[in-house]
Structure formats: C-alpha cells, structure tokens
PAZA-698066 format. One record per residue (C-alpha): residue number from 1; residue in three letters; x, y, z. Coordinates in Angstrom, 3 decimals. Layout:
<r i="NUM" aa="ALA" c1="X" c2="Y" c3="Z"/>
...
//
This chain:
<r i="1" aa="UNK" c1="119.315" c2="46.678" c3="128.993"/>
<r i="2" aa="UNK" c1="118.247" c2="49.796" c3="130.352"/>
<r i="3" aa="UNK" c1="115.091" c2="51.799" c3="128.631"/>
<r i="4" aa="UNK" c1="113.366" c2="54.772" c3="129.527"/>
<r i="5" aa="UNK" c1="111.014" c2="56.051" c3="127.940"/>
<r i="6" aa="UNK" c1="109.088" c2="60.100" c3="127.754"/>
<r i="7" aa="UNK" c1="106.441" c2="61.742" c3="125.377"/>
<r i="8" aa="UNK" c1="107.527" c2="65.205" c3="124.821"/>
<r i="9" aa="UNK" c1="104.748" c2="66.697" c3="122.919"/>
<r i="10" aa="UNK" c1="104.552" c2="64.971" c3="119.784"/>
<r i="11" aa="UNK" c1="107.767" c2="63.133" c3="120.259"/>
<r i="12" aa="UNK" c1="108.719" c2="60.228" c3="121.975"/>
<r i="13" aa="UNK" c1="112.030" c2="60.512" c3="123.571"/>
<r i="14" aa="UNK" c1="113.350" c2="56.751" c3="124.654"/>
<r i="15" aa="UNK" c1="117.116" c2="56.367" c3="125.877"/>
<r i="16" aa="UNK" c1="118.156" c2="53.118" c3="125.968"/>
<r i="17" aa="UNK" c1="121.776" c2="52.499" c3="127.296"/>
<r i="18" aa="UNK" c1="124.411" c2="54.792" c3="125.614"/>
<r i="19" aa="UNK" c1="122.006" c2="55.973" c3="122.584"/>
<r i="20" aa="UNK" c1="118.368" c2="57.545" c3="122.195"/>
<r i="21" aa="UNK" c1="115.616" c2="57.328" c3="120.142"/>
<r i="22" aa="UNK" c1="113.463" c2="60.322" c3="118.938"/>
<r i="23" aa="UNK" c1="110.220" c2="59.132" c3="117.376"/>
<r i="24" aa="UNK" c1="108.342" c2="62.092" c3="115.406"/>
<r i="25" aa="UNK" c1="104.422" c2="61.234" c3="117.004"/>
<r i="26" aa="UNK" c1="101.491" c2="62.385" c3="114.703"/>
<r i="27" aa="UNK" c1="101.010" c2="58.845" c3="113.094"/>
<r i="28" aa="UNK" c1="97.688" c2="60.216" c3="111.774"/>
<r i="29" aa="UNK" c1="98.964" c2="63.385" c3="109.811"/>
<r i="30" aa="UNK" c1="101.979" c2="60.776" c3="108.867"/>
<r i="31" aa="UNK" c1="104.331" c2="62.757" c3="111.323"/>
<r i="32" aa="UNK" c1="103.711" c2="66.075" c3="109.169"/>
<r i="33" aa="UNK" c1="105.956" c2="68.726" c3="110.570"/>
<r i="34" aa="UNK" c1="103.446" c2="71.460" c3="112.027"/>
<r i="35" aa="UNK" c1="104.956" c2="73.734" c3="114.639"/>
<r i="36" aa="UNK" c1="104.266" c2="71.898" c3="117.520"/>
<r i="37" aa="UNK" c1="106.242" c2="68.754" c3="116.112"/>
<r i="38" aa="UNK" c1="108.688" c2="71.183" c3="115.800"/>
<r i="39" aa="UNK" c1="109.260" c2="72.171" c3="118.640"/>
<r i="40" aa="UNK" c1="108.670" c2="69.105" c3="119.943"/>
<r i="41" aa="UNK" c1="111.990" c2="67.912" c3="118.164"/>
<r i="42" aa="UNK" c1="113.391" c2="70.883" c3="119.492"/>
<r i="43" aa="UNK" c1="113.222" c2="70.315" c3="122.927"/>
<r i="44" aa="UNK" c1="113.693" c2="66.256" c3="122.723"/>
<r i="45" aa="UNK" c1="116.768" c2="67.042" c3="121.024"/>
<r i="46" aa="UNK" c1="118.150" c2="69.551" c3="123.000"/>
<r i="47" aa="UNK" c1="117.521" c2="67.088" c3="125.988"/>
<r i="48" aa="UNK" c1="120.068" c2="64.724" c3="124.706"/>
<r i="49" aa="UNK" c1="122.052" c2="67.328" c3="122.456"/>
<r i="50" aa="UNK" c1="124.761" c2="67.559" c3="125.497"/>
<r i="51" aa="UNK" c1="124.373" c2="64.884" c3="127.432"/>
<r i="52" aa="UNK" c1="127.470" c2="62.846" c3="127.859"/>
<r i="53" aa="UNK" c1="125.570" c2="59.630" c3="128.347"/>
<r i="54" aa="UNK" c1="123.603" c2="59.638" c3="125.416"/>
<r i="55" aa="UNK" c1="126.456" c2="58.491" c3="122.510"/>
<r i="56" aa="UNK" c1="124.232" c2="57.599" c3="119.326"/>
<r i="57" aa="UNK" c1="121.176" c2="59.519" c3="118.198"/>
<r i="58" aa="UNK" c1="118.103" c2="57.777" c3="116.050"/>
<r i="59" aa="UNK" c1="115.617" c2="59.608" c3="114.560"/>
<r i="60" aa="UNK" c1="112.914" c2="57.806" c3="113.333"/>
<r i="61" aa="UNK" c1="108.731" c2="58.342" c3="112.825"/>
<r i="62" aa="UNK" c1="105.889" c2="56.500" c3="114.198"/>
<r i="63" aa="UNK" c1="103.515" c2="54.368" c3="112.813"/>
<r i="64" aa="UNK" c1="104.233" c2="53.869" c3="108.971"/>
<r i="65" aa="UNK" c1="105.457" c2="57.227" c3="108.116"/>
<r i="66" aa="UNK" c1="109.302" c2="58.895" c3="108.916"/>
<r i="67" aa="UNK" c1="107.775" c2="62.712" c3="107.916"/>
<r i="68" aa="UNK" c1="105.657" c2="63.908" c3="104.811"/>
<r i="69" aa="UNK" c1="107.372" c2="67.230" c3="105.572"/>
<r i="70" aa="UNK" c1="105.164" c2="70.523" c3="106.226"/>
<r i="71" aa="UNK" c1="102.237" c2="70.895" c3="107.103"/>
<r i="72" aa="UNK" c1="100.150" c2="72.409" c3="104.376"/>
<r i="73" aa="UNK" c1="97.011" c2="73.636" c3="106.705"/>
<r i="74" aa="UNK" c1="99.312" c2="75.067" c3="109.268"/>
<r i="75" aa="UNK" c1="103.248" c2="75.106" c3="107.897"/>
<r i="76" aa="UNK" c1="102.621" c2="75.967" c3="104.340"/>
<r i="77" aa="UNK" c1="99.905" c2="77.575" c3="103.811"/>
<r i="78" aa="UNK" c1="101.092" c2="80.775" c3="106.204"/>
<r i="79" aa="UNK" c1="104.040" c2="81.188" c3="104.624"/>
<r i="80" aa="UNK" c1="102.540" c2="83.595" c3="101.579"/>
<r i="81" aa="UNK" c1="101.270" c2="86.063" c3="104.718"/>
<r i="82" aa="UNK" c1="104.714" c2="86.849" c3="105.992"/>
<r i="83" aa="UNK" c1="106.659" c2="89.822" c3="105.433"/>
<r i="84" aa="UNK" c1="109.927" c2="88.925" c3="104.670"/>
<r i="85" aa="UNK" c1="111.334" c2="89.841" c3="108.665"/>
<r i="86" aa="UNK" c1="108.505" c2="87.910" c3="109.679"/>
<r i="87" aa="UNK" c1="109.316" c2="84.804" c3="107.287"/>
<r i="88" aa="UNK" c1="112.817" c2="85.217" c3="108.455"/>
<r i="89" aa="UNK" c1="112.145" c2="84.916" c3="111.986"/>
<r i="90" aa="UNK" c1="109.915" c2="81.773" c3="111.333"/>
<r i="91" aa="UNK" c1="113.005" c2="79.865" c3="109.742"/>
<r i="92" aa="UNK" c1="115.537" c2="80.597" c3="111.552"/>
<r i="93" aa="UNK" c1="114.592" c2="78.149" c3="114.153"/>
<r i="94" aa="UNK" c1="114.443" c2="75.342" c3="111.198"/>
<r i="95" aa="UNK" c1="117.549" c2="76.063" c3="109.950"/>
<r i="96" aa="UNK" c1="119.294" c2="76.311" c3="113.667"/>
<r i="97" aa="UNK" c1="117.925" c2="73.051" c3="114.241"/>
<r i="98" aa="UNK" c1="119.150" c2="71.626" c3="110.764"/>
<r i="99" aa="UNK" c1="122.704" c2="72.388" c3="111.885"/>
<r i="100" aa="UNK" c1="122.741" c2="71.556" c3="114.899"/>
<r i="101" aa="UNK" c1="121.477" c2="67.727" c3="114.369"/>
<r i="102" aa="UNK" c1="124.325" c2="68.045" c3="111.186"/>
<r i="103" aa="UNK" c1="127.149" c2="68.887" c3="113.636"/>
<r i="104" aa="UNK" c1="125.642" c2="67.472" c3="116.780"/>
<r i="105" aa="UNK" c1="129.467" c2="65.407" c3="117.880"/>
<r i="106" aa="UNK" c1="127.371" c2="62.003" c3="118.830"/>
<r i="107" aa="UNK" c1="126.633" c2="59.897" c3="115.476"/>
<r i="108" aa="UNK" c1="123.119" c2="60.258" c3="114.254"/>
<r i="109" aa="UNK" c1="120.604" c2="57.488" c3="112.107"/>
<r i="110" aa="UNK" c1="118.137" c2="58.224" c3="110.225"/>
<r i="111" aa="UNK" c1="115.684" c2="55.130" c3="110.896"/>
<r i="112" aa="UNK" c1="113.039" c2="55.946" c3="107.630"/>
<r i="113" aa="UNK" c1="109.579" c2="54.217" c3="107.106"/>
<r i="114" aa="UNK" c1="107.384" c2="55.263" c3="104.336"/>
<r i="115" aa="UNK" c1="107.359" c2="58.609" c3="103.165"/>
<r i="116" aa="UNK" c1="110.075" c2="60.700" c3="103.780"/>
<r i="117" aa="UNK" c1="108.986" c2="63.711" c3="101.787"/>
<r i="118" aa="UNK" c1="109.840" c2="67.356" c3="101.869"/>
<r i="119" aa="UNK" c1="111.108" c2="68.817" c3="105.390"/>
<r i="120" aa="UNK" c1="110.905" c2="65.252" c3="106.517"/>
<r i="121" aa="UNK" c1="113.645" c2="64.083" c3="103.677"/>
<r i="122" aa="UNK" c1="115.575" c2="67.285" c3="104.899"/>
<r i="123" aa="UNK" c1="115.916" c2="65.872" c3="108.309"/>
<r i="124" aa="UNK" c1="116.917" c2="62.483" c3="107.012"/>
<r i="125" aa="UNK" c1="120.083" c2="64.657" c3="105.074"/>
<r i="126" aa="UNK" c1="120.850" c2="66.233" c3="108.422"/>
<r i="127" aa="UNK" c1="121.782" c2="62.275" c3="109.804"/>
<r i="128" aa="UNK" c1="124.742" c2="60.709" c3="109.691"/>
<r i="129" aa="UNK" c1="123.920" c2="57.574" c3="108.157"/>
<r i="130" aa="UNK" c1="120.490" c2="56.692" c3="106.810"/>
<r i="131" aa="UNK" c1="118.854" c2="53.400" c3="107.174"/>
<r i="132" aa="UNK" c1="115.451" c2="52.740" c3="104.991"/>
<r i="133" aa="UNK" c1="112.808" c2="50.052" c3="104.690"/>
<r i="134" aa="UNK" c1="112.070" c2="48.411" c3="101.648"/>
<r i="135" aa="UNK" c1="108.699" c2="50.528" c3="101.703"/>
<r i="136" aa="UNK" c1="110.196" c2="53.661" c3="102.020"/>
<r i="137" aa="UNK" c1="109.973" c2="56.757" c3="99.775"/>
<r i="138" aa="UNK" c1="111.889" c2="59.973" c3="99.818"/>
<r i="139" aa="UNK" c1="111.113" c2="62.764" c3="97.641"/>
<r i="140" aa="UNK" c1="112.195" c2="66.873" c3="97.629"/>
<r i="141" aa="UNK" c1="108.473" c2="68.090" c3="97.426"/>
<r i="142" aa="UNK" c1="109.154" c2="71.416" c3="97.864"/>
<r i="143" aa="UNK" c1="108.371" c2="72.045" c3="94.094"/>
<r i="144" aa="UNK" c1="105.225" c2="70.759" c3="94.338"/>
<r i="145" aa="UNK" c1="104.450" c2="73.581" c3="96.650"/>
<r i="146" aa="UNK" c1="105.951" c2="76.487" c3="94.221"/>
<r i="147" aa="UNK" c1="108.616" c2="76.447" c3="97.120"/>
<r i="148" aa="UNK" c1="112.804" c2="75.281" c3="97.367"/>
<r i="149" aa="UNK" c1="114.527" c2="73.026" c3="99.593"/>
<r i="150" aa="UNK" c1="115.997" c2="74.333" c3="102.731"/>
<r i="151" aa="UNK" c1="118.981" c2="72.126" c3="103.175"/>
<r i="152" aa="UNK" c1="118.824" c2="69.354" c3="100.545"/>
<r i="153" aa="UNK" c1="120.205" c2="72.004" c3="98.207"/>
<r i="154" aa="UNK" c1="123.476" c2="71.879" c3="99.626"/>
<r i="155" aa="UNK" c1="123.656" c2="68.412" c3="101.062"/>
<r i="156" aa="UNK" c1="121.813" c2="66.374" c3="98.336"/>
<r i="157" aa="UNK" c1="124.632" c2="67.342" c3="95.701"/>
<r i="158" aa="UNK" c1="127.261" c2="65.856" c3="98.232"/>
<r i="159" aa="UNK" c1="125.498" c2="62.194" c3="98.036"/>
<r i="160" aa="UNK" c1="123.968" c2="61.496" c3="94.758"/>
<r i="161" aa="UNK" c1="125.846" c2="64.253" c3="92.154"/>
<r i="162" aa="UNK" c1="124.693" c2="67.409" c3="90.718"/>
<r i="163" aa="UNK" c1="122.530" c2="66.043" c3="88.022"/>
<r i="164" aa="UNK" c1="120.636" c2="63.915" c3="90.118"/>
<r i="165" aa="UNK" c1="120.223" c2="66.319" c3="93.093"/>
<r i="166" aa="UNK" c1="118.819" c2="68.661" c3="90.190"/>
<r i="167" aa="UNK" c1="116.330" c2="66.341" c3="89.011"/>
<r i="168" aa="UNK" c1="115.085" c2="65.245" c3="92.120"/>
<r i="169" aa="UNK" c1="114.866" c2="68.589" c3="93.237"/>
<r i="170" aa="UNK" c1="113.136" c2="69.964" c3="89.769"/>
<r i="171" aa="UNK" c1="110.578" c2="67.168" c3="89.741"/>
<r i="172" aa="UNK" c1="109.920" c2="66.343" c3="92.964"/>
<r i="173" aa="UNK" c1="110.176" c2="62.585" c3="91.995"/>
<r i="174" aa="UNK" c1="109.609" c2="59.771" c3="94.760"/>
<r i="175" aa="UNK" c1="113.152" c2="57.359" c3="94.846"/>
<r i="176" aa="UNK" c1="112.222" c2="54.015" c3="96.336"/>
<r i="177" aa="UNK" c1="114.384" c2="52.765" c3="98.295"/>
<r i="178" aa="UNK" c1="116.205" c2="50.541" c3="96.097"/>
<r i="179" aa="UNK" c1="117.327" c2="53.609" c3="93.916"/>
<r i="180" aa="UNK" c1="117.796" c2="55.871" c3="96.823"/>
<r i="181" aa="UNK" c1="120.793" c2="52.774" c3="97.764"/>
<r i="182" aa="UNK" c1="121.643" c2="52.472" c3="94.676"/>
<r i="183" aa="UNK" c1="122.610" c2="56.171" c3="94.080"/>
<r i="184" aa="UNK" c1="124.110" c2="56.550" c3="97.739"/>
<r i="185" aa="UNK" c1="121.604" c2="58.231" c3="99.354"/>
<r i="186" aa="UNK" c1="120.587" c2="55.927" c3="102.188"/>
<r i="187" aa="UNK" c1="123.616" c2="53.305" c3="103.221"/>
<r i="188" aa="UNK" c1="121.265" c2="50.266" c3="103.983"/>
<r i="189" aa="UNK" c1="117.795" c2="48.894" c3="103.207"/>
<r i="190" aa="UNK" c1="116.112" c2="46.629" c3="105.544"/>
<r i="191" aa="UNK" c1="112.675" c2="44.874" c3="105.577"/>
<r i="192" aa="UNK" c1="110.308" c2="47.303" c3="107.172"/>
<r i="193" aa="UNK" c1="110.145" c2="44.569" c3="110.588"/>
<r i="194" aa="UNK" c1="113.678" c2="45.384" c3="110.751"/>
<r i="195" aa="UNK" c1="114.732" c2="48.778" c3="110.721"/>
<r i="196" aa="UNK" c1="114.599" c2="49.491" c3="114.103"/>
<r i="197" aa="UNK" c1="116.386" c2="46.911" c3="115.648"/>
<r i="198" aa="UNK" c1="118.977" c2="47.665" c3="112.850"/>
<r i="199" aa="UNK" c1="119.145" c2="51.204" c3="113.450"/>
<r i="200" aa="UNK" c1="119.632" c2="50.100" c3="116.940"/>
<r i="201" aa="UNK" c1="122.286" c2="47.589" c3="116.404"/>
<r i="202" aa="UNK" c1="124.352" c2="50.364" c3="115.066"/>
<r i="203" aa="UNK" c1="123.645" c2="52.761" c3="117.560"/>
<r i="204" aa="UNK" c1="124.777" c2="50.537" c3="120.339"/>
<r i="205" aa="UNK" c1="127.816" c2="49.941" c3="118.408"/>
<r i="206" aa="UNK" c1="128.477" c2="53.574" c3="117.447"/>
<r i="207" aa="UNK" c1="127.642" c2="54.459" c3="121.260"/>
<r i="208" aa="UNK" c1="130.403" c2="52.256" c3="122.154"/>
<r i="209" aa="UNK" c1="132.881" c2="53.547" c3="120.305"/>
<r i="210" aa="UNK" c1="135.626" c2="55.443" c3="120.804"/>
<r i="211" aa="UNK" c1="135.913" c2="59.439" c3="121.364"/>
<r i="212" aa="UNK" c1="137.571" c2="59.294" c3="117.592"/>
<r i="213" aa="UNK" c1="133.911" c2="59.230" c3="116.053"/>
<r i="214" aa="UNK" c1="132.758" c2="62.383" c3="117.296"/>
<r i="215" aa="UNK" c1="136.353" c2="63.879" c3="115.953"/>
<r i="216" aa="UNK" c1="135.904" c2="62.229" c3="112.719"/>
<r i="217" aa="UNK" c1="132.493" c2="63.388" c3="112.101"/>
<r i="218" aa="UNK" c1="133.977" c2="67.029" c3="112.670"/>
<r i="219" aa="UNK" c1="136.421" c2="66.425" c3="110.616"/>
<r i="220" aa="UNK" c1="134.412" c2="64.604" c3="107.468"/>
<r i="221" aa="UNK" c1="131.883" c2="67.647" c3="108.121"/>
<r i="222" aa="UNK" c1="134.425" c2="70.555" c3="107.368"/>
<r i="223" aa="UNK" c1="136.815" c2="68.321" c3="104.705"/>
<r i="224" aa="UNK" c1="133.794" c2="67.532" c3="102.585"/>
<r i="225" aa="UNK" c1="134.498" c2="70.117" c3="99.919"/>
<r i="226" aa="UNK" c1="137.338" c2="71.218" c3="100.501"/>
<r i="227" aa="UNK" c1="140.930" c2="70.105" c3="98.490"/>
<r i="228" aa="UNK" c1="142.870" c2="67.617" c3="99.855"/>
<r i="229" aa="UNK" c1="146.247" c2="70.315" c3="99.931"/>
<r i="230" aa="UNK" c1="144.187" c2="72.073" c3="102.390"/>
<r i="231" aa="UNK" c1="142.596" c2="69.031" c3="105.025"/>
<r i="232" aa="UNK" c1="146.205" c2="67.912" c3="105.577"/>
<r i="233" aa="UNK" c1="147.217" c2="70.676" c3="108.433"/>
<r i="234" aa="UNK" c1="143.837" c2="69.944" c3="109.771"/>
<r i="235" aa="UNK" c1="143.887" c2="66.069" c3="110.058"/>
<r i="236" aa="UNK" c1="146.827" c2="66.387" c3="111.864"/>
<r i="237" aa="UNK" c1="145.531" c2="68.488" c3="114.631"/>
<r i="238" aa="UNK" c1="142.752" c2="65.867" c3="114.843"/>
<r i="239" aa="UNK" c1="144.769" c2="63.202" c3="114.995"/>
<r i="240" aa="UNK" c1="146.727" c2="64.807" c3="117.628"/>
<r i="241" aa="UNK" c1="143.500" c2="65.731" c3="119.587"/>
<r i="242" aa="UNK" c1="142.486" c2="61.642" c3="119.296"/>
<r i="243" aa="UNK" c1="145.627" c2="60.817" c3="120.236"/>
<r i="244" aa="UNK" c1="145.419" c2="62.799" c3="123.430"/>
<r i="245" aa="UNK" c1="141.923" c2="60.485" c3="124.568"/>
<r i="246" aa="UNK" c1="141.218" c2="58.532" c3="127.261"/>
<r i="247" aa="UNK" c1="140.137" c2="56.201" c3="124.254"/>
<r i="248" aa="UNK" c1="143.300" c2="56.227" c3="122.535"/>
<r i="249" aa="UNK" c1="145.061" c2="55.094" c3="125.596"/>
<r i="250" aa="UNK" c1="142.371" c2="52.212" c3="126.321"/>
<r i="251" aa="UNK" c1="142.972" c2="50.828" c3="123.009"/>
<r i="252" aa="UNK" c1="146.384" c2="51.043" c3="122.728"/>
<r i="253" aa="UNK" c1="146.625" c2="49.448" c3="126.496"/>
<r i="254" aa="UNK" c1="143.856" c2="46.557" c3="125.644"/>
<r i="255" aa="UNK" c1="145.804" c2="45.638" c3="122.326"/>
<r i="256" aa="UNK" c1="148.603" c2="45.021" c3="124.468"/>
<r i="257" aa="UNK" c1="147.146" c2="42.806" c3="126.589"/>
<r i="258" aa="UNK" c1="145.101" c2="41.031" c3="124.171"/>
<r i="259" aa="UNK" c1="141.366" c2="41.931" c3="124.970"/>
<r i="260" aa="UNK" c1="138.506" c2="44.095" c3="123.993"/>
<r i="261" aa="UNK" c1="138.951" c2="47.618" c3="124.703"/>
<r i="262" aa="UNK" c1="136.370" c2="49.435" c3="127.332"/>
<r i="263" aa="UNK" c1="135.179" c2="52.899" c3="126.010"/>
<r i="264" aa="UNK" c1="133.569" c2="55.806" c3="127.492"/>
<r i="265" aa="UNK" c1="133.618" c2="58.131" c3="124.493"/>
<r i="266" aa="UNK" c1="136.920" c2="60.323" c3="126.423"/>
//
C-alpha cells in the first residue's frame, strides 16, 4: 500500500492509494478553526478536489479533537467589527468551501473524535457519511456565541427532523454519540482505536467503486427535497449517463465471465 504523506499548514494531507486523508492539525487549540486552519483546508482540499486519482475523501482531526469550531480569540471575536460588506467578504470563502466538500463528486467521511462543536460539526454535515467514536460529541454552539449556524440550518433538518434540528440548534446541547446514531446523524460508532482504520476501510472500498457513486451522490444531492413526480425525468438521464461508463461495461463484462469487476471510477 502506497502512502504519502504532506503538512500543509495546519493540515496534514496523506493519500494513500485511491483515497486521502485530511487531518485538521492544531491538537492544542483542539483543531479550532482560526483562519489559517482555514485556509489550510482550503488548499489541502483543493489539492485533491480534481484529482482523478484520489476517489474517497476523509476528513478527520488530530489528536483527540475532530474541531471545536471557531476560534473565539481570532474567528469570533472579530466578527462584531465588520461592516456588513466586510462580514460578507469574510464568509464567503466558508460557505464556498461548505459546498464544495457537499458536492465534491468523490465520496467523503467524516472520521470524528471528541468534540465536534460549532463550525467543526458544520464540516462533519458537509460529509457524506459520518463515522464517530464512542467519545465523541457534536453540538451546534453557535448559540452559545449569540450567533446561527451556517449550514447545519439547512442540512441538520434533512438527518434528524425539524424538531430535533430546532432543539439542538436552540440549546446548543452536546449529542453523544450513541444519540447522534440513534437519531441518524452519524451512520456508525466505533471505539475511538478504531475509527480510522474504519473510516479507511470504507474509503478504500468507496475508492474502488464504480463511476455510479459519484453520479449517485449528484443525484441524492439535488433529489433530497424534491417530490418524487419530479426526480423521475432526472434519474433517467443518470441512469443513462452510468450506463454510458467504462464501469458499467466492466461490470456487465466481469458478471459474464464470473469474476470480480476492475474499476477505475470511468
């Protein structure tokens, strides 16, 4: 198995086969999101955002912490200075990067330790598929701040229902990770020793998969609230657009003669 591994700022960037790792790297401010995290993630991400090579995508945090969200000293705390272009300009960066890691067409894991609080749950939402320890603790602090969440607004709703996005978001409330599986909003809890080599299981397994992933995640991205009268044109023209992969062709071939299909995400 191929690994290589690169500090960018105050992430770690590793690539390991066909999926990569981005490790949030302020273990002492438990991976607090000041600006120079950010734009750490920014540019670690946009390293692998396009590359062809790179088929699965885990964020994680290290040391014992995913992200306690912003910074107070030098995230939060500004934020009452700003004029509203300035304020404007300052999150339009976040909220790029929020939607870009949500539509990004490679599957993303969110690979949470500890606290997941604030800006550092709102990543988290942005994944695909969340993984927790059985430490871990998620909460929507932005209340405790006088402030609102960013995305978790929209997204929370989606995975644990109106009424409990509301109360989580009103109270600021920590879910342990039990609850947070319990009420859908991580899809598997592991012993702390073994979330990363289960968040890397299924990254090798999504990064082998077929081009169809990346079409369904498009897909389950725009269908989400919409009717089902009004997916049905729209799943077809996916289907037909999987149907028309390199994939497609390897499986259908390999079924026929009785082995394990060989993809390249085509």
């Amino acid at each position: 198995m191929s690994e290589e591994k690169k500090e960018i700022g105050s992430c770690i960037l590793t690539r390991k086969d066909n999926y990569a790792t981005i490790a949030f790297n302020r273990p002492e401010k438990l991976n607090a999101l000041s600006p120079d995290l950010f734009l750490s993630l920014q540019k670690a991400f946009f390293e692998v955002e396009n590359d062809d090579s790179v088929r699965a995508l885990i964020f994680t945090g290290m040391g014992d912490n995913f992200s306690a969200g912003g910074d107070v000293e030098e995230d939060i705390k500004p934020l009452k200075d700003k004029s509203a272009i300035e304020f404007k300009k300052y999150f339009d960066p976040l909220c790029e990067m929020y939607e870009r890691i949500y539509n990004v067409e490679k599957p993303t894991i969110a690979a949470i330790n500890g606290f997941a609080l604030g800006a550092g749950m709102e990543l988290a939402l942005m994944c695909d598929i969340r993984i927790a320890a059985d430490t871990m603790q998620m909460g929507e602090f932005f209340v405790r701040m006088g402030l609102v969440p960013e995305a978790g607004m929209c997204v929370l709703p989606k995975l644990v229902g109106m009424g409990k996005a509301k109360l989580m978001c009103y109270t600021g409330e920590l879910i342990n990770a039990q609850e947070a599986l319990r009420i859908g909003l991580v899809e598997q809890v592991v012993p702390q020793s073994e979330l990363m080599p289960a968040a890397e299981k299924l990254a090798s397994r999504l990064g082998k998969g077929p081009a169809s992933i990346k079409i369904m995640k498009r897909a389950i991205n725009e269908f989400s609230t919409m009717p089902l009268e009004l997916t049905m044109n729209s799943s077809i023209s996916y289907q037909f657009a999987a149907s028309r992969t390199s994939d497609h062709a390897e499986a259908v071939k390999a079924f026929l003669e009785k082995r394990k299909p060989e993809y390249t995400g085509k």
